[in-house]
C-alpha positions in Angstrom: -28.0 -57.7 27.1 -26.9 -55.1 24.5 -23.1 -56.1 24.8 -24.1 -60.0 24.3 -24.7 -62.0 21.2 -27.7 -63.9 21.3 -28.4 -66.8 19.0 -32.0 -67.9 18.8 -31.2 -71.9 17.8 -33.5 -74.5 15.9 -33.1 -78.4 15.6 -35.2 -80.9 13.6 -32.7 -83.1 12.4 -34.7 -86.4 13.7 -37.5 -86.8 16.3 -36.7 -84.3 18.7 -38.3 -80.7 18.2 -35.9 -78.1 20.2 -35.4 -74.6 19.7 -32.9 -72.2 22.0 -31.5 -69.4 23.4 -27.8 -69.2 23.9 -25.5 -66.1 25.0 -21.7 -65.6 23.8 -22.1 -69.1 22.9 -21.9 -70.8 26.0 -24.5 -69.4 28.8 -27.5 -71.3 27.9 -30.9 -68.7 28.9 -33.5 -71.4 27.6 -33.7 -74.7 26.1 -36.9 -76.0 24.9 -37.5 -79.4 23.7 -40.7 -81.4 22.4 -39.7 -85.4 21.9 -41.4 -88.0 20.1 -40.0 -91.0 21.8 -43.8 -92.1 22.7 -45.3 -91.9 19.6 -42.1 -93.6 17.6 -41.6 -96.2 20.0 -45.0 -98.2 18.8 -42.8 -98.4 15.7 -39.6 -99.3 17.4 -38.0 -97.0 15.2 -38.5 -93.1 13.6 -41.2 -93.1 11.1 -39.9 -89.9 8.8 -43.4 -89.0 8.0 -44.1 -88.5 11.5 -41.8 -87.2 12.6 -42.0 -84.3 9.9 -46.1 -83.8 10.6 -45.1 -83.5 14.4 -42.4 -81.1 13.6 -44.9 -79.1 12.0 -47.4 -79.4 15.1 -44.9 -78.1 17.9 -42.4 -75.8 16.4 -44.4 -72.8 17.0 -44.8 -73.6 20.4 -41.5 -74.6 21.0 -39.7 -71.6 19.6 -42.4 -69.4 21.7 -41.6 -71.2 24.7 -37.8 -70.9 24.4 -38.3 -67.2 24.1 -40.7 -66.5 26.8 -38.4 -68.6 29.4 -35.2 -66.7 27.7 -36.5 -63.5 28.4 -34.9 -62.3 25.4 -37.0 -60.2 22.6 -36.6 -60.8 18.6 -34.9 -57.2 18.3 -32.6 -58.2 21.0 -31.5 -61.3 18.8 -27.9 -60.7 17.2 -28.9 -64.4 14.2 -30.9 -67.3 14.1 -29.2 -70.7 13.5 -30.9 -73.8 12.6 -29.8 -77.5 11.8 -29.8 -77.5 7.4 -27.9 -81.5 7.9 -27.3 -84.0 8.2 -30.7 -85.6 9.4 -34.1 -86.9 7.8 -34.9 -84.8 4.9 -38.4 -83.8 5.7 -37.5 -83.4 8.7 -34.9 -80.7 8.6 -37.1 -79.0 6.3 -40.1 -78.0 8.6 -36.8 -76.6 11.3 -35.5 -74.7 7.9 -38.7 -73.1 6.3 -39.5 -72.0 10.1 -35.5 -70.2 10.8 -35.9 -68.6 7.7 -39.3 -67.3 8.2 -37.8 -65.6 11.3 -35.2 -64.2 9.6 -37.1 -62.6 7.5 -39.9 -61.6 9.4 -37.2 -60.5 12.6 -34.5 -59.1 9.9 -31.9 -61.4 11.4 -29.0 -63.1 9.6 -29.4 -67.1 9.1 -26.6 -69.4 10.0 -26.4 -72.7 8.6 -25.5 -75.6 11.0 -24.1 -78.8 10.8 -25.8 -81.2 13.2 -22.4 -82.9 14.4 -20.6 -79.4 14.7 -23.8 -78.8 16.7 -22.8 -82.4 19.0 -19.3 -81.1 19.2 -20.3 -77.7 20.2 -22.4 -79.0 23.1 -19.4 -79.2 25.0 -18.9 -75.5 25.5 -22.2 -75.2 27.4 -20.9 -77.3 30.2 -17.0 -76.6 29.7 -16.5 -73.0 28.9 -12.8 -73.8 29.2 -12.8 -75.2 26.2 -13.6 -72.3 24.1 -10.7 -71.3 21.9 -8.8 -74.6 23.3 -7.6 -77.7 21.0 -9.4 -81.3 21.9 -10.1 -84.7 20.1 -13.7 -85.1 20.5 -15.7 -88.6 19.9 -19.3 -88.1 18.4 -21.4 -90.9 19.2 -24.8 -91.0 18.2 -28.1 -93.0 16.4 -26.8 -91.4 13.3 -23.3 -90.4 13.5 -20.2 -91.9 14.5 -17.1 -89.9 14.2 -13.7 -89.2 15.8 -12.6 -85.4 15.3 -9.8 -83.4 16.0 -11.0 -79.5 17.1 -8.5 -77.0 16.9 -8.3 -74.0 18.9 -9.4 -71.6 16.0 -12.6 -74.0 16.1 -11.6 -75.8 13.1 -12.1 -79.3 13.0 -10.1 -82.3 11.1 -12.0 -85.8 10.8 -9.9 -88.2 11.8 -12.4 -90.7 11.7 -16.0 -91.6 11.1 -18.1 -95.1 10.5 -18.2 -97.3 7.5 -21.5 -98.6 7.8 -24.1 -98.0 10.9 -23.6 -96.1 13.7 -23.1 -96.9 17.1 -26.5 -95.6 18.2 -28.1 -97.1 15.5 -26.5 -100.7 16.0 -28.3 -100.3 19.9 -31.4 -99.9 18.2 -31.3 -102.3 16.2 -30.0 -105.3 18.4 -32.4 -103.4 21.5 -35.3 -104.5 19.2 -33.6 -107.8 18.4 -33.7 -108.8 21.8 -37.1 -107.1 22.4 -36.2 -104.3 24.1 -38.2 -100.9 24.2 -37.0 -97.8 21.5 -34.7 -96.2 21.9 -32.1 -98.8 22.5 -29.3 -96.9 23.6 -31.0 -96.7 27.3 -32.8 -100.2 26.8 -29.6 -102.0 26.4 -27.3 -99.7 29.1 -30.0 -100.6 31.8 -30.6 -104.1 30.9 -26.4 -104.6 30.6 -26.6 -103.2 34.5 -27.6 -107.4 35.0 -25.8 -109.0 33.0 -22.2 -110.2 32.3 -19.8 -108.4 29.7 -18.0 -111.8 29.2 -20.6 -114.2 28.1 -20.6 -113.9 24.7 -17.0 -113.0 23.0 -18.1 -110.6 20.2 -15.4 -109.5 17.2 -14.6 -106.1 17.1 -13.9 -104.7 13.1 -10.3 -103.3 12.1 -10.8 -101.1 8.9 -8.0 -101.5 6.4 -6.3 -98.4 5.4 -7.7 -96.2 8.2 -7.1 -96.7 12.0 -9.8 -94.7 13.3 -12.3 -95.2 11.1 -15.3 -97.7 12.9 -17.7 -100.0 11.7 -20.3 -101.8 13.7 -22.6 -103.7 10.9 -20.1 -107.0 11.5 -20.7 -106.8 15.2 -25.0 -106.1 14.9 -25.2 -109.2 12.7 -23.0 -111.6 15.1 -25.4 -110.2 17.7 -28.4 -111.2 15.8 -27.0 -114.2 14.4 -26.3 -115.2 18.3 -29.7 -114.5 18.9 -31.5 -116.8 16.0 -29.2 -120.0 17.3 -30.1 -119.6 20.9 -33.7 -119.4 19.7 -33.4 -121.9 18.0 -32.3 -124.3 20.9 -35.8 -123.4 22.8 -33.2 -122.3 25.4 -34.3 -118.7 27.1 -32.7 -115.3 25.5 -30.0 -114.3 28.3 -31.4 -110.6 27.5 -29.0 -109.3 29.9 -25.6 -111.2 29.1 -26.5 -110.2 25.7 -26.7 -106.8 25.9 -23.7 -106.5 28.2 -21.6 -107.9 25.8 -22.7 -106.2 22.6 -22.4 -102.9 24.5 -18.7 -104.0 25.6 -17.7 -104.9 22.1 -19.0 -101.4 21.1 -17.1 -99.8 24.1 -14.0 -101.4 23.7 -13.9 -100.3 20.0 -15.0 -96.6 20.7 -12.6 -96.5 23.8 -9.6 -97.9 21.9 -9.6 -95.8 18.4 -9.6 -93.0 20.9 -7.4 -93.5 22.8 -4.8 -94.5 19.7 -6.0 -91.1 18.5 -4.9 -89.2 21.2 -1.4 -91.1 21.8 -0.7 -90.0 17.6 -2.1 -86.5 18.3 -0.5 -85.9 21.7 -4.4 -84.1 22.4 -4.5 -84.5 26.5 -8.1 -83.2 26.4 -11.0 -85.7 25.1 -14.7 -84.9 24.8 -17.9 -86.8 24.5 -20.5 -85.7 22.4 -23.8 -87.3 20.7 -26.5 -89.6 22.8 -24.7 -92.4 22.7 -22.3 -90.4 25.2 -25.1 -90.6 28.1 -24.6 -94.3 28.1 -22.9 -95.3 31.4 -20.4 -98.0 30.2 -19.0 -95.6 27.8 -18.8 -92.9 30.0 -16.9 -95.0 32.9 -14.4 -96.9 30.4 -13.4 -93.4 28.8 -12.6 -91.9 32.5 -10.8 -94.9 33.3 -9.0 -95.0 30.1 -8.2 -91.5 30.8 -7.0 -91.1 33.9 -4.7 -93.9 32.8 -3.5 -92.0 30.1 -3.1 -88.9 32.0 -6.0 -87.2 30.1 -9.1 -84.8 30.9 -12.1 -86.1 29.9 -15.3 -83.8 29.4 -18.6 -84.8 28.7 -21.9 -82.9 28.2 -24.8 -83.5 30.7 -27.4 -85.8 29.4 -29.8 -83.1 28.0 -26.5 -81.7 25.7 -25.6 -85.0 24.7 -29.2 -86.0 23.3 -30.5 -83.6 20.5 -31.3 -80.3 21.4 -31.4 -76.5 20.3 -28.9 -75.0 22.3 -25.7 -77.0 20.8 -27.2 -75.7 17.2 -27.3 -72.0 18.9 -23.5 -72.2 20.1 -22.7 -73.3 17.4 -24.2 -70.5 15.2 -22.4 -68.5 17.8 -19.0 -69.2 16.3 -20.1 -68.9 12.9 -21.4 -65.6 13.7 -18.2 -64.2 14.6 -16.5 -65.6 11.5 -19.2 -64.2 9.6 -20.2 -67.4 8.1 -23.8 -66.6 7.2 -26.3 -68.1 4.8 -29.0 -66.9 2.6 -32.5 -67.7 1.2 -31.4 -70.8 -0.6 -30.0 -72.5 2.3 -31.4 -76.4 1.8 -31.6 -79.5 3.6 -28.5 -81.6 3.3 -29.8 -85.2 4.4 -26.3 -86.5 3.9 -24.3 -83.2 4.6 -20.5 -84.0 5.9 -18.5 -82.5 8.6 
């Protein structure tokens, strides 16, 4: 592997503890990942003190089981990368202190990584064709919801990006509203599989002065507001109408802006990144939307789309050959922008 560059990734940003090995960027060799999905959903959301102390509890094991199944050794690392934002601020500290104690104990260069980059960047592990190629890529995720144009030098413009909650975030938020299990994202796509789109006419938000920017807060509190008055009534919570139609208002919206975005940009290829991407209604409205546009669609498999290590290494990939390193000081960016 002496002719390879091999990026040792770690992610922390939320409630997933991940760590990675990736060569040239796009040949993934191992891809660890501890989730707290059990111990948050008692919550129905992500308790940040948790979710730091069991960051703290697995990283060690994570990172050694990610090497072991890499078969890669510390002296045959070319950098380690790590997640520094955006993301819960304890959080992306335990992921930070640990990279840079590897860099220092290993005498490897420490890359910086943007956790949406990262999203973006999944793409390359399931498309190498993309590499070096020009594509509008949608980010949808519990945190993030943005609209970006990639260029082919791996630069990327932000077309657009949410006002106010994210998609993924409005699922939660609505899955728990209609007592649905955490995380909502998969709660409302399987309990949509029932239920009728068309029941409940939901507004979808235009943003004065920008196009493609999206916001989602008016449509979570129709939902909700929906769901006191039927209470109200004594009637029974049509679960499954309900969730069918909020996640077709949210489609519709994400489909749309898209593909405005690629009729202005002339971009024939569009990619899905983020968790929110592994939902089945989006994924089957953008190949539709596609194919009648005349445009490639690629999307990560579910394991690339959800938070993970190896989108953070191939990512630190392409800042290592720009040379884009970063030092001791390197901090947690909670609110860090693309």
């Amino acid at each position: 592997m002496n002719n390879h560059t091999l990026i040792l990734g770690i992610e922390t940003s939320c409630d997933e503890t991940a760590a990675a090995v990736v060569m040239d960027g796009v040949t993934v060799l191992s891809n660890a990942i501890a989730s707290q999905i059990s111990t948050h959903r008692i919550y129905g959301g992500v308790v940040p003190e948790i979710a730091s102390r069991q960051h703290t509890e697995a990283i060690c094991a994570v990172a050694d089981e990610a090497m072991a199944a890499s078969g890669v050794r510390p002296e045959d690392l070319s950098a380690v990368a790590v997640t520094s934002g955006p993301g819960l601020v304890g959080a992306l500290l335990v992921g930070l202190s640990f990279a840079k104690s590897l860099s220092f104990a290993w005498n490897l260069p420490l890359i910086g990584v943007n956790h949406i980059e990262g999203h973006i960047c999944a793409n390359y592990l399931s498309d190498n064709d993309l590499v070096g190629r020009k594509f509008l890529c949608l980010v949808v995720s519990g945190g993030h919801t943005h609209l970006v144009l990639v260029r082919g030098d791996g630069s990327k413009k932000v077309l657009g990006r949410t006002r106010d909650d994210a998609a993924g975030e409005a699922f939660d938020k609505v899955a728990r509203a209609l007592g649905l299990t955490y995380p909502g994202g998969p709660a409302i796509d399987k309990a949509a599989q029932g239920g009728d789109p068309l029941a409940f006419a939901f507004p979808k938000a235009n943003i004065e002065g920008s196009i493609y920017d999206f916001s989602f807060s008016g449509l979570k509190s129709a939902v909700l507001n929906t769901i006191n008055k039927i209470r109200l009534t004594g009637a029974d919570l049509p679960v499954s109408d309900l969730a069918a139609s909020f996640q077709k208002a949210v489609v519709d919206v994400l489909t749309e802006k898209t593909m405005a975005a690629a009729l202005e940009t002339g971009e024939k290829n569009i990619a899905l990144a983020g968790g929110v991407a592994s939902n089945t209604a989006l994924r089957k409205a953008m190949a539709v939307a596609c194919e009648k546009n005349g445009l490639t669609l690629h999307v990560p498999p579910p394991v690339f789309c959800t938070d993970n290590a190896a989108m953070i290494a191939s990512c630190g990939y392409f800042h290592y050959l720009n040379g884009q390193f970063s030092d001791m000081s390197l901090n947690a960016s909670p609110d860090l922008l693309l």
